[in-house]
C-alpha positions in Angstrom: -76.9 -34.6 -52.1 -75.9 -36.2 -55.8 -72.9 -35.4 -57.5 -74.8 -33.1 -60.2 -75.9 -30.6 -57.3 -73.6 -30.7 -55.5 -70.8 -29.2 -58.1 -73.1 -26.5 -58.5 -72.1 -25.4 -55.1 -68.5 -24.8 -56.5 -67.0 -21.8 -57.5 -66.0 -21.9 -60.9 -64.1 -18.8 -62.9 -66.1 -17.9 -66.2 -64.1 -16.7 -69.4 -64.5 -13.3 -70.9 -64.5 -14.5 -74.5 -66.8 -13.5 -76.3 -68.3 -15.5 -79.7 -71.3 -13.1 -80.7 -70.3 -11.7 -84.1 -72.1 -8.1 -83.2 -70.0 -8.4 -79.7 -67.0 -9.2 -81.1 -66.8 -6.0 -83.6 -67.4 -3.9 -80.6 -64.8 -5.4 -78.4 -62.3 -4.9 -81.7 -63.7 -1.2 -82.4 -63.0 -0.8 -78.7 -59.3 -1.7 -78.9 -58.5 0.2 -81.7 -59.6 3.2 -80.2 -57.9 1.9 -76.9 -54.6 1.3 -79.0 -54.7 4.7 -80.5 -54.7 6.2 -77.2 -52.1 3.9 -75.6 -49.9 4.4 -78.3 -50.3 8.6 -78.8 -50.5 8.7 -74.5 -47.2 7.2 -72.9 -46.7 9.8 -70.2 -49.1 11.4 -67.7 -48.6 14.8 -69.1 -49.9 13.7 -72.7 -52.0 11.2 -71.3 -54.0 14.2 -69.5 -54.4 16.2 -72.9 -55.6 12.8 -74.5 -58.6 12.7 -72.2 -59.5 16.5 -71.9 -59.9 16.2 -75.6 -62.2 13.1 -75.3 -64.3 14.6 -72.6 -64.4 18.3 -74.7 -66.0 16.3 -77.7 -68.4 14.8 -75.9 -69.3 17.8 -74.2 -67.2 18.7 -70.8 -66.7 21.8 -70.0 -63.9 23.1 -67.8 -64.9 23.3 -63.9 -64.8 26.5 -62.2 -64.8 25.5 -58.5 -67.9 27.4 -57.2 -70.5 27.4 -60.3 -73.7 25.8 -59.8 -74.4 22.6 -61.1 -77.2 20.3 -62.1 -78.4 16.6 -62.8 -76.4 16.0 -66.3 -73.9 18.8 -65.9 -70.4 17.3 -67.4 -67.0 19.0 -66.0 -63.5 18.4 -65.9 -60.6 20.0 -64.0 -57.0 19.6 -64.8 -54.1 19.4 -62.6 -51.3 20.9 -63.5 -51.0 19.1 -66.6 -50.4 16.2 -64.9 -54.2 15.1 -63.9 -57.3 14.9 -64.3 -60.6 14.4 -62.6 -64.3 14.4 -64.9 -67.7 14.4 -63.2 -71.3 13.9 -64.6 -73.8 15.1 -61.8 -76.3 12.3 -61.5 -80.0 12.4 -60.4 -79.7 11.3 -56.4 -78.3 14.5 -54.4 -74.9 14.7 -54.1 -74.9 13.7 -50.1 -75.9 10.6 -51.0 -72.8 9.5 -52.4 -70.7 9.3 -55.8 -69.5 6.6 -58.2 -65.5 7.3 -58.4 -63.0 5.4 -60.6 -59.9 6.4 -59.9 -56.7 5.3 -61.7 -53.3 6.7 -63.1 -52.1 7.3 -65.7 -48.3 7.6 -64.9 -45.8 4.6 -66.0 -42.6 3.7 -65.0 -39.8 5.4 -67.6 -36.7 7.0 -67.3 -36.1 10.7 -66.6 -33.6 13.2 -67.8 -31.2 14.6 -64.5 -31.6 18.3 -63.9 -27.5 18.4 -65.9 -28.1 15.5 -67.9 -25.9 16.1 -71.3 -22.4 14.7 -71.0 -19.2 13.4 -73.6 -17.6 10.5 -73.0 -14.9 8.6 -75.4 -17.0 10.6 -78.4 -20.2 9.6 -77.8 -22.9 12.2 -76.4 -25.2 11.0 -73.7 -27.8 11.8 -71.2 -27.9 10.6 -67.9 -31.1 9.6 -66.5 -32.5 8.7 -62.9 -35.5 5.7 -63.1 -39.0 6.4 -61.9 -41.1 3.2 -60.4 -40.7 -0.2 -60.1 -38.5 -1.1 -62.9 -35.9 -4.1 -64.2 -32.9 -2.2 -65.2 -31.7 -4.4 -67.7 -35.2 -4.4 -69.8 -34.0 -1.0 -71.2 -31.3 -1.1 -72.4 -30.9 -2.4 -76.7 -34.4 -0.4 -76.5 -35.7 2.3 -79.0 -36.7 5.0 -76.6 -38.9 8.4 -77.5 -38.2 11.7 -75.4 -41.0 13.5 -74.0 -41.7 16.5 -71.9 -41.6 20.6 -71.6 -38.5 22.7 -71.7 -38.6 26.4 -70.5 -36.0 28.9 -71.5 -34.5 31.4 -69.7 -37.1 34.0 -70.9 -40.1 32.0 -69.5 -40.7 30.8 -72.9 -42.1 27.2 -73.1 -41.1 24.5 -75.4 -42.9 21.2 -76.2 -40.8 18.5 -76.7 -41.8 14.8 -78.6 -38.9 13.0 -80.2 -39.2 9.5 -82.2 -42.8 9.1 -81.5 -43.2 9.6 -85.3 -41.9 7.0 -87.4 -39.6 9.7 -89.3 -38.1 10.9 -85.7 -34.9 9.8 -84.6 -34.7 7.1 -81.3 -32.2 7.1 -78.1 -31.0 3.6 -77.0 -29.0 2.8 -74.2 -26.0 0.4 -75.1 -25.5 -3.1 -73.7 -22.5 -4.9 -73.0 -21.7 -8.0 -75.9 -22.1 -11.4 -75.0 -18.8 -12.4 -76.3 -16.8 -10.4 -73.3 -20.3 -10.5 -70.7 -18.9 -13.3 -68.0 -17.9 -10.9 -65.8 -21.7 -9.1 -65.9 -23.4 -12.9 -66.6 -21.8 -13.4 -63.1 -23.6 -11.0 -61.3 -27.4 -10.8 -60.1 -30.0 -10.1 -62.5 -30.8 -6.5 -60.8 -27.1 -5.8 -61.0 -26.3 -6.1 -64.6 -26.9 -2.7 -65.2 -26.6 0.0 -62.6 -29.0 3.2 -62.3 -26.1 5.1 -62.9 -25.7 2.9 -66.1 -28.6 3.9 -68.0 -27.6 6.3 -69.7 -29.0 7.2 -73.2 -27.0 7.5 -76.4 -28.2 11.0 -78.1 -25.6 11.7 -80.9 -21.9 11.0 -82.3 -20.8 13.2 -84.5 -18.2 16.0 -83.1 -18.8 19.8 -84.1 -15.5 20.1 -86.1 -12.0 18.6 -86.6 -11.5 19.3 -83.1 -14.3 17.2 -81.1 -16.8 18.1 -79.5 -20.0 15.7 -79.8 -22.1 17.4 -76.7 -21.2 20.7 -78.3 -23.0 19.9 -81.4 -26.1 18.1 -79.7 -26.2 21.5 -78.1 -26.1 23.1 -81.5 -29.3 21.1 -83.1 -30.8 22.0 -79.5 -30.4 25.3 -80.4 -31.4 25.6 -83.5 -34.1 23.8 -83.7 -36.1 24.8 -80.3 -33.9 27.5 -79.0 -32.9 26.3 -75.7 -29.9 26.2 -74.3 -27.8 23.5 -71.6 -28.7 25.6 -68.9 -32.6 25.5 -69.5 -32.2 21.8 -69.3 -31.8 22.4 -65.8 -34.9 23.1 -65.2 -36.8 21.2 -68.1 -38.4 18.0 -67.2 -38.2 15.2 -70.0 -38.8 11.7 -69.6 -37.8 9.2 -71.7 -40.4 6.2 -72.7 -40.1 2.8 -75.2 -40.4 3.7 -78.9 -42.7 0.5 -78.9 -46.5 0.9 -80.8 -48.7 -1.2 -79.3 -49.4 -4.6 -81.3 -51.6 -7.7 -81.7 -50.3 -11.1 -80.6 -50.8 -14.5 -80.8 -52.2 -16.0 -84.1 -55.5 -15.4 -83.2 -54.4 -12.4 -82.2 -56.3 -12.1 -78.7 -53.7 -10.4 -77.0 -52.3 -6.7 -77.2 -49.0 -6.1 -76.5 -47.8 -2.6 -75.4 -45.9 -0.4 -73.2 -47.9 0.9 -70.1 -50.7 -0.8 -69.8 -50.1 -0.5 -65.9 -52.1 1.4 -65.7 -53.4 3.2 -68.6 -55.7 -0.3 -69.8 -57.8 0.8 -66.7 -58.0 4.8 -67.1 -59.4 4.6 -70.7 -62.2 2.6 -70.1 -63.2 4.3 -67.1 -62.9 7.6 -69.1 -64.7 6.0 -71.5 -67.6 4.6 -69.5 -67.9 8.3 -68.4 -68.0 10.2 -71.1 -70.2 7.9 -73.5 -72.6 7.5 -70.3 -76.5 8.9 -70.1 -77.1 10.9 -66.9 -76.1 8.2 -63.9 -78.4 7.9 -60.5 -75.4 9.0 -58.7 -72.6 11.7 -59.3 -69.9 9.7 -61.3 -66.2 10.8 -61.2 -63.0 9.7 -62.7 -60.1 10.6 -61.2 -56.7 10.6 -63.6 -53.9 10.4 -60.9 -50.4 11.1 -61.6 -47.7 9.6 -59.1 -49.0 6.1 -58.1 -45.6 4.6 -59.3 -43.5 6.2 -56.6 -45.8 6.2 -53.8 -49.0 8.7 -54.5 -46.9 12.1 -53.8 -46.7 15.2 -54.6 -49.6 17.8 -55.2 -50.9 15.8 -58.5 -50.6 12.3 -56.9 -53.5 11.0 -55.1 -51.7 12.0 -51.7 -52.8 15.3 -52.2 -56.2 17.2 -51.2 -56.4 18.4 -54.8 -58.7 14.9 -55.0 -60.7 15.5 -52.2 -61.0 19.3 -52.4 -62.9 18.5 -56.1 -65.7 16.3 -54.7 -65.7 19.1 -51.6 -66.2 21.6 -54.4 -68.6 19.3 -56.3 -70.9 19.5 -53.6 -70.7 23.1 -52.7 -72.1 23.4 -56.6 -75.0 21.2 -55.7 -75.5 22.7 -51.7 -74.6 18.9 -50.5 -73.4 17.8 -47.6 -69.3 17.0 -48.0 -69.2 14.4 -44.8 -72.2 12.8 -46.0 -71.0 12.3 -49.9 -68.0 10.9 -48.5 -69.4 8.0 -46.3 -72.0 7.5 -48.9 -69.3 7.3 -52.0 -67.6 4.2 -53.1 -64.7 4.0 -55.2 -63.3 1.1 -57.6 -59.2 1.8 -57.2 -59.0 0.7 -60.6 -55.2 -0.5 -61.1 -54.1 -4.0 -63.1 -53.7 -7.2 -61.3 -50.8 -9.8 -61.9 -52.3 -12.8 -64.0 -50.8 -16.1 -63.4 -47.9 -17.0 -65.3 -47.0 -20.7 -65.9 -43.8 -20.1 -67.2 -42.9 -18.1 -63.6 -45.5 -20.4 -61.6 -43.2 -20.9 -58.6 -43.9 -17.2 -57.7 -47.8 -18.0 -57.7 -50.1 -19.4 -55.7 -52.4 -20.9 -58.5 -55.7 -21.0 -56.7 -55.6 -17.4 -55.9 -54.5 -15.8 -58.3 -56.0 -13.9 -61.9 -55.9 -15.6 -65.2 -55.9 -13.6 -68.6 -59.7 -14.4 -70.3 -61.3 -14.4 -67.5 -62.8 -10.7 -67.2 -61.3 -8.1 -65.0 -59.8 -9.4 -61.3 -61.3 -7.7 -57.9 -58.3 -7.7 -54.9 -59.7 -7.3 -51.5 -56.0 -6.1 -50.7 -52.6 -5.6 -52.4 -50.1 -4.5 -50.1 -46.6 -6.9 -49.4 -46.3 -9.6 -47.6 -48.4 -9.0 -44.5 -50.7 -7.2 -46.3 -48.4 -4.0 -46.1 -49.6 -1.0 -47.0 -52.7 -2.1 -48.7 -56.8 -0.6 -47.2 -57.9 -4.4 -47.2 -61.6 -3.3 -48.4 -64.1 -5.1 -46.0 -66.8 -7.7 -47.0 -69.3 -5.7 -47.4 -67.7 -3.6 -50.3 -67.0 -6.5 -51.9 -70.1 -8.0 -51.6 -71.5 -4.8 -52.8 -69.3 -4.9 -55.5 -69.8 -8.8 -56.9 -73.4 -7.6 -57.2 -73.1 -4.8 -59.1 -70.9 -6.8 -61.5 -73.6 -10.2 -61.8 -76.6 -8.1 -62.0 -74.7 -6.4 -65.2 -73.5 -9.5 -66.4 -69.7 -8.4 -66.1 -67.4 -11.2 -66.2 -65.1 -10.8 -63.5 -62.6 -13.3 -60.8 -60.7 -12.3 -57.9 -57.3 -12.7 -57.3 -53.7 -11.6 -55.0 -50.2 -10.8 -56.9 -48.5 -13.9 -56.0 -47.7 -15.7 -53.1 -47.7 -14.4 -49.3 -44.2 -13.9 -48.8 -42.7 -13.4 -52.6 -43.2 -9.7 -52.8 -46.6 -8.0 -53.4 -47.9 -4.4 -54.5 -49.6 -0.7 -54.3 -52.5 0.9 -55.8 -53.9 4.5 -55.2 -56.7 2.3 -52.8 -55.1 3.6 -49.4 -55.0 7.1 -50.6 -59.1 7.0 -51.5 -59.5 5.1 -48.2 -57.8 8.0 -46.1 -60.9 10.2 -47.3 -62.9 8.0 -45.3 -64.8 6.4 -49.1 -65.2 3.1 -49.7 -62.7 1.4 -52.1 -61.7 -1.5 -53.9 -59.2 -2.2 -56.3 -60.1 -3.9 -59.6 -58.4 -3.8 -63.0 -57.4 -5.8 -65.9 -55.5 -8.9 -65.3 -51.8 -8.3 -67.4 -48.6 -10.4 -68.1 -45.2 -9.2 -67.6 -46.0 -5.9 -65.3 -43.4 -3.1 -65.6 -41.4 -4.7 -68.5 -40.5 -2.4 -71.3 -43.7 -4.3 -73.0 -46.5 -5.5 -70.7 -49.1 -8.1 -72.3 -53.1 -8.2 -72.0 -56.3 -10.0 -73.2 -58.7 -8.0 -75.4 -61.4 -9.2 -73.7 -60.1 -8.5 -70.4 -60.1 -4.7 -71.4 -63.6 -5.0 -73.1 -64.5 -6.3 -69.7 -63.0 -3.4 -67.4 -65.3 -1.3 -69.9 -68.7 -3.0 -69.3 -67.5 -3.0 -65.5 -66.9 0.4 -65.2 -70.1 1.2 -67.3 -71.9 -1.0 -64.6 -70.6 0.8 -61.8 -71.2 4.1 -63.1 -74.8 2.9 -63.2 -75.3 1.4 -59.9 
């Protein structure tokens, strides 16, 4: 065999750059509306109103477990705020199986204690207890928004979104100067700041002559929503970067923003689903809430709410549940670590995603010894490298780093205890769970054009 043929036996990753003018104005009309959302959507809670609204204007309608249903009927069912799963009944009977993306749209952020507000040495704070995978030090010298509900005593329920607008105050969290730091410079990098150390700055200024900075945070609380320190007890706020999303790079390829993990991968799919015709098969997106800290709770993909929605799905249609099931196949859409050169020791280069080069399939995540990961069989991904070259959907495989350095969970092993057929496959990003995460434009175009693909299959 001569040289010539025989390099077209190798594998060789393609790049998800596109030149076509026409293409390129969609993939830039695609990320503004992607930036819009990403930058209006930073918690699960207003992520979930973000997409009900999407999938009302294009025609949803609520899901009222039990109604009969028919090829092209659109639905959607919220979970307590916190979730949400669409469907579009396709042609095929339900028993032969569904399309699911599932992904979530939590992040990791900092939330408010149940008896947060406290004085110290006249400043007013709050103190706060991390959710997810997080490096302490990122937030602190960060602009941070405040988001969530408050209910008062009387049952009476307040909204709450502070420095989102560009009028709104910001929180911050204090950091110690270099100039008297050798003590802290000393220490380990997840040991500069404690959990207990993050707490947020909200005010300075006492009441009177007298003191009292808490007391008049407490008195703007009142005044301007009513609530009191004891409905903070049961409030739940959650504090997020005051960061827009922006473009970087002088070419301005790249988007940077906070939570892409793992909202880069729920848009398009809600996209895909929404601005679909009537698919062959059933197509769902599920919206989870939890995947940060393990997939709990009764609006993480743990719970049966997920699986009692395609059981209910087919009692609409009179299909069989069993049968959907093993016929379904799900894409456990979550982001995948792209190779960093500047960190390349914590790589293994051959395996491993690159940013441009379309959206990155894992057969498994899990740590180390595959912990914790489904490890999705050949045949699925087979089945799933079709589907993606018969579409023309640039896409590259890849593992989160090397063997023994670590590794990572997606909401794949929770699908896979439902006995469907999953996969993970997301956008390849840069910096997961800093403060500001980095990713390709055309890496998101391309989880769009895959998820429209699969939806189609």
């Amino acid at each position: 065999m001569q040289r010539k043929e025989a390099e077209k036996l190798e594998y060789k990753k393609q790049y998800s750059i596109k030149t076509d003018e026409a293409e390129l104005i969609e993939v830039e009309a695609f990320i503004k509306d992607y930036r819009h959302f990403i930058d209006h959507a930073k918690t699960e809670r207003l992520s979930t109103v973000y997409a009900e609204g999407e999938a009302i204007a294009k025609g949803f309608k609520p899901y009222t477990p039990g109604e009969p249903l028919k090829a092209g009927d659109k639905v959607c069912y919220v979970n307590r705020e916190k979730s949400i799963l669409l469907a579009v009944i396709g042609k095929k009977d339900l028993s032969e199986g569904c399309r699911i993306v599932a992904s979530h749209i939590d992040n990791p952020r900092l939330d408010l204690k149940p008896q947060p507000l406290y004085e110290n040495s006249g400043i007013s704070y709050f103190k706060t207890h991390y959710y997810g995978g997080i490096k302490k030090y990122q937030w602190t010298a960060v602009p941070l928004e405040l988001h969530g509900v408050v209910y008062r005593a009387d049952g009476t329920r307040i909204d709450i979104n502070i420095g989102s607008d560009p009028e709104d105050p910001v929180f911050y969290i204090s950091d110690l100067m270099p100039h008297i730091g050798k003590d802290q410079m000393s220490k380990s990098a997840s040991e500069f700041i404690s959990g207990e150390g993050l707490n947020i700055i909200n005010g300075s200024l006492p009441i009177d002559e007298d003191g009292g900075v808490k007391l008049r945070v407490l008195s703007i609380l009142n005044e301007k929503y009513g609530i009191t320190e004891r409905d903070l007890i049961t409030a739940e706020l959650t504090a997020v970067p005051a960061i827009m999303s922006r473009e970087v790079g002088f070419d301005r390829s790249m988007i940077a923003a906070f939570g892409h993990d793992d909202r880069i991968c729920a848009y398009p799919a809600l996209r895909a689903l929404i601005d679909g015709d009537i698919p062959e098969h059933t197509s769902v997106v599920m919206l989870a809430d939890k995947e940060e800290i393990g997939s709990y709770g009764v609006t993480g993909l743990g719970s049966e709410s997920y699986s009692d929605f395609i059981e209910s799905l087919c009692a609409s249609v009179g299909a069989d549940f069993l049968s959907c099931k093993r016929n379904s196949i799900c894409l456990s859409a979550d982001v995948g670590g792209a190779y960093d050169p500047c960190y390349a020791d914590a790589y293994e280069a051959t395996n491993s995603a690159y940013i441009n080069r379309g959206v990155v399939i894992c057969k498994y995540t899990g740590s180390r010894g595959k912990g914790g990961c489904s490890d999705a069989s050949a045949e699925t991904l087979a089945k799933l490298a079709r589907i993606f070259d018969n579409a023309g959907v640039v896409w590259q495989v890849g593992e989160y780093g090397k063997v023994d350095q670590g590794g990572a969970g997606t909401v794949a092993s929770e699908i896979a205890h439902y006995g469907i057929e999953v996969i993970d496959c997301g956008v390849p990003i840069l910096s997961m769970h800093s403060v500001t995460e980095l990713a390709s434009k055309f890496d998101i175009y391309e989880m769009l054009k895959a998820c429209e693909a699969f939806f189609k299959s």
